[in-house]
Backbone as a ProteinNet text record, in pm:
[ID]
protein_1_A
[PRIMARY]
XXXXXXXXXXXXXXXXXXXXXXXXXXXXXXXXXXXXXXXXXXXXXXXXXXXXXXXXXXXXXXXXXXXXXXXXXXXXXXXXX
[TERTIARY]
-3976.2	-3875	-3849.7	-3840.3	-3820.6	-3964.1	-4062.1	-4155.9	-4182.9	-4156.9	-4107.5	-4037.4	-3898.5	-3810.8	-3834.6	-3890.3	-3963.9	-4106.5	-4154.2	-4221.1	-4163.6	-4050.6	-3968	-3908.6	-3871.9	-3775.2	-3921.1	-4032.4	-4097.8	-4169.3	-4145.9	-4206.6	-4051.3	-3933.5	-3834.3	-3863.9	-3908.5	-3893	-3963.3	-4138	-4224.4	-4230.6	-4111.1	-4079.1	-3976.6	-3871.5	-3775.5	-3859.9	-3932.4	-4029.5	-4096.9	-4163.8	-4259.1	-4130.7	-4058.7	-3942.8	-3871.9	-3832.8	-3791.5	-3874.7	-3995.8	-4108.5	-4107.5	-4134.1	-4193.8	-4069.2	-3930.3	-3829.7	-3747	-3831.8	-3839.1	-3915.5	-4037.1	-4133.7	-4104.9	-4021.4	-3972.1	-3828.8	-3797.6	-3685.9	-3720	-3816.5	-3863	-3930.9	-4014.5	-4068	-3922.6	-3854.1	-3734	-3624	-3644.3	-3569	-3660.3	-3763.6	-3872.4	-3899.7	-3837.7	-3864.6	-3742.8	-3661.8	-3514.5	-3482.8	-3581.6	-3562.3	-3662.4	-3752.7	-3832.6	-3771.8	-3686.9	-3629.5	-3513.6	-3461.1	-3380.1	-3461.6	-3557	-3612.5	-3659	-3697.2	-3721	-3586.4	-3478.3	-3387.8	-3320.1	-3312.1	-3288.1	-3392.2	-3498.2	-3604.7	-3590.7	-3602.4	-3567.9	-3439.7	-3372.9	-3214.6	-3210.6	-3300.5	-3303.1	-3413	-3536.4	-3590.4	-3555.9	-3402.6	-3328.4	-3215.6	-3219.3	-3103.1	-3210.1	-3378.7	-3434.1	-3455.6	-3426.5	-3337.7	-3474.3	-3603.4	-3728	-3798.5	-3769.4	-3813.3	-3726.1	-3605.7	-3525.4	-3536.9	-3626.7	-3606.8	-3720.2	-3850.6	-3926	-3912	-3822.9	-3814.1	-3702.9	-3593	-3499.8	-3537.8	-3551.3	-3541.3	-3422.2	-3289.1	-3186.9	-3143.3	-3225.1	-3147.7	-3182.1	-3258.3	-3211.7	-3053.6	-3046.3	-2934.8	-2773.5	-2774.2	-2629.8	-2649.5	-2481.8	-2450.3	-2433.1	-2371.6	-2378.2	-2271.7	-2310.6	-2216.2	-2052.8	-1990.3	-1811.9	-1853.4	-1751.1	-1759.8	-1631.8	-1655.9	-1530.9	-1354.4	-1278.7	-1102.7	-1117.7	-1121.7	-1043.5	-1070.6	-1166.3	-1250.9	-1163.6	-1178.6	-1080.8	-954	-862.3	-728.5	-668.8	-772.2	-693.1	-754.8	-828.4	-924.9	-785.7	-697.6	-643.3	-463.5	-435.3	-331	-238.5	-410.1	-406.9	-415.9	-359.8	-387.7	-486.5
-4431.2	-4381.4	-4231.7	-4215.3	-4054.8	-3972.5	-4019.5	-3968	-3930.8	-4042.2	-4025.9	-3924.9	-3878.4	-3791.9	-3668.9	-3632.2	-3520.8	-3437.9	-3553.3	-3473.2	-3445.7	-3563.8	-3530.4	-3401.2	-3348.2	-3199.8	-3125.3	-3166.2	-3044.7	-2992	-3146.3	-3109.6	-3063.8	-3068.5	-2976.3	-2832.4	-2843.9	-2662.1	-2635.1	-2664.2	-2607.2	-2597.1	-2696.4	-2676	-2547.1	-2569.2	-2443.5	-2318.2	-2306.3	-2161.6	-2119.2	-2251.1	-2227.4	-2199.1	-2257.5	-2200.3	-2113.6	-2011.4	-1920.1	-1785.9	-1832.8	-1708.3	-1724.1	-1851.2	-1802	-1744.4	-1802.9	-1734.1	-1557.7	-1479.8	-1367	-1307.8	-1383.6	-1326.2	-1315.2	-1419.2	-1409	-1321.6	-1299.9	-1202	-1053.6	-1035.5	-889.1	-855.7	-965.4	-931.9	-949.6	-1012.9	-987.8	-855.4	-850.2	-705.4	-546.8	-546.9	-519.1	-495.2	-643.4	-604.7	-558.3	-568	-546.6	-400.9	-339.6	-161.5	-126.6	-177.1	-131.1	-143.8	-264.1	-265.8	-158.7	-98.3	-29.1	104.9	122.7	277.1	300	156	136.7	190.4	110.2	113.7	228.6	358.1	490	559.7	539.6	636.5	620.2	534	473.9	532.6	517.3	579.3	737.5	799.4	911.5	983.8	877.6	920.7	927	869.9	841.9	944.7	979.6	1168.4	1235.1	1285.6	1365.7	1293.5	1395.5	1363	1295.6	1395.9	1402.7	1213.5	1228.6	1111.5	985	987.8	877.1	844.9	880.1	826.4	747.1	811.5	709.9	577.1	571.9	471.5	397.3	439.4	356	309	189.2	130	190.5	159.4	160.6	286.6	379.4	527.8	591.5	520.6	597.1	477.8	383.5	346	412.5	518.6	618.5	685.9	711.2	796.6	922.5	989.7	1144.9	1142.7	1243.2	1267.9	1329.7	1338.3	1373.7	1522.2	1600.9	1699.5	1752	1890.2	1869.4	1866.5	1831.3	1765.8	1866.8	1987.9	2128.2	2069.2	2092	2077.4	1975.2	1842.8	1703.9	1736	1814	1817.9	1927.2	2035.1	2127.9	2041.2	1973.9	1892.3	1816.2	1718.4	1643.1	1708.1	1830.7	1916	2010.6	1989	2131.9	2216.7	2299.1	2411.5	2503.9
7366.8	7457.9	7436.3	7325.9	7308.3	7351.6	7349.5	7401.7	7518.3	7615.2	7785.3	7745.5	7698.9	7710.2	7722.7	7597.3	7554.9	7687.2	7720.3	7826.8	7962.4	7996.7	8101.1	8047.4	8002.7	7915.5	7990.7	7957	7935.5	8066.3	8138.5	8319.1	8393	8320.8	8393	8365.6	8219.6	8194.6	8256.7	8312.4	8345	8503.9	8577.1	8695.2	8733.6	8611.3	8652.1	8689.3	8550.5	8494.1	8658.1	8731.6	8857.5	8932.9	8950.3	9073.3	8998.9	8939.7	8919.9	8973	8916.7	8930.6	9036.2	9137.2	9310.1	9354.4	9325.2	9385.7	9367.1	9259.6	9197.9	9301.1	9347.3	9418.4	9557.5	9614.9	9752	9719.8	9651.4	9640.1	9654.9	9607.2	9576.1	9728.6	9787	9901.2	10021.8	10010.4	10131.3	10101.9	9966.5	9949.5	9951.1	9965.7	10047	10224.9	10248.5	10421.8	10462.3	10408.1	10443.7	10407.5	10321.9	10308.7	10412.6	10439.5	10553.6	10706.7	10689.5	10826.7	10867.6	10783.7	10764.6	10812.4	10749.8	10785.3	10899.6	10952.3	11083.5	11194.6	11135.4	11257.4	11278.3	11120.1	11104.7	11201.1	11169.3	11267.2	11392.7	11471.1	11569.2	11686.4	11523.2	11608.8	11601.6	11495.9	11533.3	11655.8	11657.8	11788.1	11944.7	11924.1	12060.5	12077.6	11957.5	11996.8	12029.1	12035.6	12130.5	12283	12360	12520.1	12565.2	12520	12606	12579.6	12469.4	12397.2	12412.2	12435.6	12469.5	12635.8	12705.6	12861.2	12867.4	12753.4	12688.8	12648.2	12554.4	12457.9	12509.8	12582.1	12648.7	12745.7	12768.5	12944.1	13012.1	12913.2	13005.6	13045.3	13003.4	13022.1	13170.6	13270.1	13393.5	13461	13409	13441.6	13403.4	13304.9	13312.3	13389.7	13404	13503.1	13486.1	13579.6	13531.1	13401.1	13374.1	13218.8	13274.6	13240.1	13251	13250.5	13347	13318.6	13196.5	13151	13079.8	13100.6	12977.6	12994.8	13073.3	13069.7	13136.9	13318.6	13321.2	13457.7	13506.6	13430.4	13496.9	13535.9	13457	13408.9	13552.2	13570.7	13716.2	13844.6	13821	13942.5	13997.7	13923.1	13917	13915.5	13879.4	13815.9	13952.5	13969.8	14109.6	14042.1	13929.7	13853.5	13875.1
[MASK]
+++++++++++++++++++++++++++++++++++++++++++++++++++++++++++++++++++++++++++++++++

């Protein structure tokens, strides 16, 4: 009986040992895609502040409208001023 025991002990340790390591390994690779996705979504967002390049990369950008002109402009439009 203690013999069963002893190797049951020893097919837990040698199970933990395998799931520790594969789960080290899927750790390192999702903390991995998750810095890459990141540099992705930085670049990305900075290729959409150039104007020329964002009518490109946006679908939705012939759908805005004209831009506001400025408060001043609004403010005597509306003031009479």
């Amino acid at each position: 009986m203690a013999q069963k025991d002893i190797k049951d002990f020893s097919q837990e340790q040698e199970y933990e040992s395998l799931f520790l390591s594969f789960s080290n390994k899927v750790h390192k690779i999702l903390i991995k895609l998750l810095i890459a996705l990141l540099v992705g979504l930085f670049l990305c967002q900075s290729l959409l502040r150039i104007p020329s390049l964002r009518k490109v990369l946006s679908s939705a950008e012939h759908y805005e409208g004209k831009p506001l002109p400025p408060l001043q402009e609004l403010l005597e439009k509306f003031t009479g001023n």
